[in-house]
ZAMARGU-4260 file (C-alpha; in steps of 0.2 Angstrom, whole numbers, plus 5000, padded with zeros to 4 digits):
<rodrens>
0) 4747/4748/5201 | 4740/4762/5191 | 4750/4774/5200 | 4765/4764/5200 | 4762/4762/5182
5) 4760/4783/5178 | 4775/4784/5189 | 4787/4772/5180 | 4778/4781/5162 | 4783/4800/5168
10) 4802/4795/5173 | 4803/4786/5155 | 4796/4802/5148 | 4807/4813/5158 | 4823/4803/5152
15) 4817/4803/5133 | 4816/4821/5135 | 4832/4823/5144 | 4840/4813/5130 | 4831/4823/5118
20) 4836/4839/5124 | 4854/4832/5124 | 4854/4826/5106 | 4848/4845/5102 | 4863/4853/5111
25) 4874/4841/5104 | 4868/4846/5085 | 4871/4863/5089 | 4890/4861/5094 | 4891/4850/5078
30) 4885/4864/5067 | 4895/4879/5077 | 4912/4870/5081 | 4914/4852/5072 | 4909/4834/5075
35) 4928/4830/5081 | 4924/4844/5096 | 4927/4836/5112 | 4913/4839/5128 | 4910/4833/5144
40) 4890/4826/5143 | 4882/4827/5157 | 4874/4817/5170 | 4888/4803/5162 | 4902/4813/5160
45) 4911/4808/5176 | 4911/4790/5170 | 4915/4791/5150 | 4927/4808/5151 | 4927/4820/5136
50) 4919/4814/5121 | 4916/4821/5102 | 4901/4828/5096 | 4898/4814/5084 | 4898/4800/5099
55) 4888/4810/5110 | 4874/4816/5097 | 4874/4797/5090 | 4871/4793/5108 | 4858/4806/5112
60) 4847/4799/5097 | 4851/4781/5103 | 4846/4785/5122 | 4831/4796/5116 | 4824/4781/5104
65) 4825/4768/5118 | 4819/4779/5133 | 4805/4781/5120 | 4802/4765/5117 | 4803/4760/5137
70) 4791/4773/5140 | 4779/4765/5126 | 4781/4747/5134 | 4778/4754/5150 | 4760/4764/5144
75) 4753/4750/5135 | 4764/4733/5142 | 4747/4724/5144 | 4741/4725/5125 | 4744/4711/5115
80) 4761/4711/5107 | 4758/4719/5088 | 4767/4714/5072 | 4765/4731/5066 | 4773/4740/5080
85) 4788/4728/5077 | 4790/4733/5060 | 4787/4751/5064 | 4805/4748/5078 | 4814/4740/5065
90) 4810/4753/5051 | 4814/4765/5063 | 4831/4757/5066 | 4834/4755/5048 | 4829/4776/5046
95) 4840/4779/5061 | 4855/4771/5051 | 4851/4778/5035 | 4850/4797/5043 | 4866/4793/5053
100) 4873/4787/5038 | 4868/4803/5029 | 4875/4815/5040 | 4891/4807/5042 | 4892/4810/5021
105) 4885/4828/5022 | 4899/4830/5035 | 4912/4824/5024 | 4907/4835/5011 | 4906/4850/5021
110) 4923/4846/5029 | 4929/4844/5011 | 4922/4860/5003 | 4930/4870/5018 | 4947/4862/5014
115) 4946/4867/4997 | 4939/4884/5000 | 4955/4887/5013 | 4967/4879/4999 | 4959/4890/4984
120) 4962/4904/4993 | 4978/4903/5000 | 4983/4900/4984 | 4973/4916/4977 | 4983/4925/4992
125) 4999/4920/4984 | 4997/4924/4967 | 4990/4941/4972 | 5005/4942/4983 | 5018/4938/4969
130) 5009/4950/4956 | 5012/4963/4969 | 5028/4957/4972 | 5032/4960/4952 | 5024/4975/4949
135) 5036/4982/4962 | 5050/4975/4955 | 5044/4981/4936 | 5041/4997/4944 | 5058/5000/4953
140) 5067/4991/4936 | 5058/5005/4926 | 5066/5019/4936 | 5081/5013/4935 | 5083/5011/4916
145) 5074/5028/4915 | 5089/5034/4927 | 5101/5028/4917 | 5091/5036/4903 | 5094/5053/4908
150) 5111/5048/4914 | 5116/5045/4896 | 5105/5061/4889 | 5114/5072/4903 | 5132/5066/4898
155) 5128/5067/4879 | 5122/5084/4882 | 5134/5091/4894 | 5147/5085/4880 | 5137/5094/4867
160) 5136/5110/4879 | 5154/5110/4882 | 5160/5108/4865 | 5149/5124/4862 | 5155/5135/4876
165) 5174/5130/4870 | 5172/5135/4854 | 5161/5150/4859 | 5173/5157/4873 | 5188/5153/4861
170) 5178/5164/4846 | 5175/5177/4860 | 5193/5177/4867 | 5199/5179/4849 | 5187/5193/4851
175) 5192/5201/4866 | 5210/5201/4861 | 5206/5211/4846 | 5198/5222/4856 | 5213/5222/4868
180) 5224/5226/4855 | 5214/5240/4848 | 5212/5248/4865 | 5232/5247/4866 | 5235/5256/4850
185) 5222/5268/4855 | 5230/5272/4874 | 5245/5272/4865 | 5238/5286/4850 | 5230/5297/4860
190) 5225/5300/4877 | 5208/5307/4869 | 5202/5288/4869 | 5202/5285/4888 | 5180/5285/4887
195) 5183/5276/4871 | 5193/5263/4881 | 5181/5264/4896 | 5167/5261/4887 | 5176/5245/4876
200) 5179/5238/4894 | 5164/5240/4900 | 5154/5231/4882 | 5170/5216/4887 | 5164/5213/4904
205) 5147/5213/4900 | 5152/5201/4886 | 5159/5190/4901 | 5146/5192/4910 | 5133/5186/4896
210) 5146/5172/4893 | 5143/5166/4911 | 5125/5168/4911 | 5122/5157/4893 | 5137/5143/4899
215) 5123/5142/4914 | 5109/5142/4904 | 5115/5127/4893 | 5118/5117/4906 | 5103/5106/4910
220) 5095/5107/4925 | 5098/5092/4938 | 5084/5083/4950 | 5086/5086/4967 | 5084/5069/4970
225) 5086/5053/4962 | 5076/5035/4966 | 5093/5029/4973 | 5096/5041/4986 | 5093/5039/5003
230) 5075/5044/5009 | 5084/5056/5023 | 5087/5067/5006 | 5068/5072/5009 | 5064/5087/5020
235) 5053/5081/5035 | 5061/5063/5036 | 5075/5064/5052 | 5085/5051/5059 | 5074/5045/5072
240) 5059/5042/5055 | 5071/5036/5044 | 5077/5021/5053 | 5057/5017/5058 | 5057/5017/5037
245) 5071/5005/5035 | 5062/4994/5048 | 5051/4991/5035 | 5060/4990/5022 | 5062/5010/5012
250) 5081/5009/5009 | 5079/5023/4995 | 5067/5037/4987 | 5060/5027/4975 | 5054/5010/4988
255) 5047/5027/4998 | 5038/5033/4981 | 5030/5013/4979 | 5025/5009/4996 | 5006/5011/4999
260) 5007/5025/5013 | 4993/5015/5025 | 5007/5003/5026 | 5018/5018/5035 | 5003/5025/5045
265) 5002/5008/5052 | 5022/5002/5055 | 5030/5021/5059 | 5026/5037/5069 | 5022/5046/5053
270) 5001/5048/5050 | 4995/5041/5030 | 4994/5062/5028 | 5011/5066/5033 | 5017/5049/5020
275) 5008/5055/5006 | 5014/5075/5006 | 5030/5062/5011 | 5031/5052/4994 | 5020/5069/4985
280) 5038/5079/4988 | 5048/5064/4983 | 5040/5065/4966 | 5043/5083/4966 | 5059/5084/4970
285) 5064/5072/4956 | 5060/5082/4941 | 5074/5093/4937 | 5074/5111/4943 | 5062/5109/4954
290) 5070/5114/4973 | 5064/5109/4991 | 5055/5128/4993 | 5048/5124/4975 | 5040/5109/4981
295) 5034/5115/4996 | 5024/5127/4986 | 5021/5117/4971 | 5010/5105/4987 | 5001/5121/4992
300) 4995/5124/4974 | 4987/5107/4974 | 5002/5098/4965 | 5007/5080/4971 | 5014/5071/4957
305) 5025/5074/4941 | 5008/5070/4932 | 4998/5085/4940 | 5013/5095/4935 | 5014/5093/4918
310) 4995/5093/4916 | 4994/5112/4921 | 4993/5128/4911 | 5008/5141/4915 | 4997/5157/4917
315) 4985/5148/4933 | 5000/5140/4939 | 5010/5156/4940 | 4996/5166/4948 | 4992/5151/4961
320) 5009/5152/4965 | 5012/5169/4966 | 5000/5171/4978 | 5006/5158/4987 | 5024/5166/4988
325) 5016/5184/4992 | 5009/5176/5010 | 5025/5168/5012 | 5033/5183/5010 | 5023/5193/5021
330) 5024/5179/5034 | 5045/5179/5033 | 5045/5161/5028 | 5052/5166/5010 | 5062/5180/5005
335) 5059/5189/4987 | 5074/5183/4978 | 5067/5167/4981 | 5050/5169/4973 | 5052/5157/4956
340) 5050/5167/4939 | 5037/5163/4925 | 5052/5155/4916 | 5055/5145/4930 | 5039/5138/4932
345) 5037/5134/4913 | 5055/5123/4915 | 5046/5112/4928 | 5030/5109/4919 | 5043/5105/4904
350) 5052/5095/4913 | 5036/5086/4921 | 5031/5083/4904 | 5049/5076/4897
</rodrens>
């Protein structure tokens, strides 16, 4: 009987382990997945299929309280039944319920907090989604009135130029045909005069020539580029690059200008380096005077946006440049009549600043 008796004690004690342990793995899928996770529990898997967590941790407390009760009965069965150890199951039972009970509201409440966590910031998502969305739009709406802008500055000025230039060339071709007229009365007086006359034509064609150059001068200078041209306009963008661009969406210069360049590193061929000097010459090339060579070495001197520009000092920026120019030069990739003048500089960090 003793034997028996330690025998009947061990398998109960194995089984309330076994239970145990299977109440401890079930609580550790409930914390890592959820208590709706569906497992196969074993030894009885075969008989009850898959089950959630919550019904097999529930049933791994319930098995381990009874296989630990069996084994108690079985130890100490011959002892006279005891009030106390009655109460103690019952309160037990009642614990058991209240923990259940517990969990199940601390599940709850986690499972809420986490949906309301996933709903405050889906929403956070949007509103910083629609924020981007309007500063683009504010963005691409300021360029335009700022084109229009110049569009109306450029016609009133062109109107103003040419009113000056007409009444300037009619004041010197009033001129010149005095002059005409006296150099006819002096061919006709005397053939003394020829130098005379000579030299009248020559002051009249360098008047023509000055004429020329200051109807040039009053002209305003014009971007190479405008926000609404096609980003094919830039050098360095080809066919093959431009249609990867519209893919995305860059239709023009000025989506090109606003896009944030890891967005092209990701979605086209082009590298975040090659988009920036991309979007840098863009910039560039949209301040008036400024040509594609200009850019180019306007980049080499450091300078990537219309701010840099109109933030430098004339004398550095010559020099920088200047050196710049004298490699290319010597390298062939620029020739000398190329290589831009102080003037010239001066007019794009004018321009910049405008």
């Amino acid at each position: 009987m003793p034997v028996k008796r330690g025998v009947a004690v061990w398998i109960s004690g194995f089984l309330t382990f076994v239970a145990a342990l299977s109440s401890f793995g079930t609580m550790i899928y409930w914390i890592r997945e959820s208590r709706d996770f569906l497992i196969n529990p074993y030894l009885i898997g075969e008989y009850t299929g898959e089950l959630r967590v919550e019904e097999c941790f529930w049933i791994s407390i319930i098995a381990t309280f009874i296989f630990l009760g069996l084994t108690c009965i079985i130890a100490y069965r011959r002892l006279p039944t005891d009030p106390e150890i009655v109460k103690m199951f019952v309160k037990v039972g009642g614990n058991l319920a209240a923990l259940r009970n517990t969990h199940e509201a601390a599940a709850t409440e986690l499972s809420e907090k986490l949906e309301n966590n996933r709903t405050t910031s889906e929403k956070l998502f949007k509103k910083a989604e629609g924020n981007l969305e309007s500063a683009r739009k504010e963005m691409l709406d300021t360029l335009e009135k700022q084109e229009k802008t110049m569009q109306k500055v450029r016609r009133d000025t062109i109107s103003t130029v040419e009113t000056k230039v007409n009444e300037t060339r009619e004041e010197m071709l009033g001129m010149l045909e005095k002059q005409g007229t006296t150099i006819r009365k002096v061919e006709h007086s005397s053939k003394l005069g020829a130098e005379a006359i000579k030299k009248q034509r020559t002051e009249l064609e360098d008047i023509r020539n000055r004429l020329e150059k200051i109807e040039g001068q009053m002209m305003p200078p014009q971007p190479r580029l405008k926000s609404q041209d096609n980003a094919e306009e830039i050098r360095g963008i080809g066919p093959r690059l431009g249609e990867e661009l519209k893919s995305i969406g860059i239709t023009n210069v000025g989506e090109l200008i606003l896009i944030d360049p890891a967005i092209i590193d990701e979605k086209t061929r082009a590298s975040r380096e090659m988009a920036e000097r991309l979007q840098a010459t863009a910039q560039l090339l949209m301040i008036p005077g400024v040509g594609e060579n200009d850019a180019e070495l306007l980049l080499e001197a450091g300078i990537t946006s219309r701010k840099e520009l109109a933030a430098q000092d004339l004398v550095p920026l010559s020099r920088k440049i200047g050196e710049i120019t004298k490699a290319y030069i010597e390298e062939k990739k620029m020739s000398e009549d190329e290589k831009p003048t102080i003037e010239e500089i001066s007019s794009w960090i004018s321009m910049a600043k405008s």
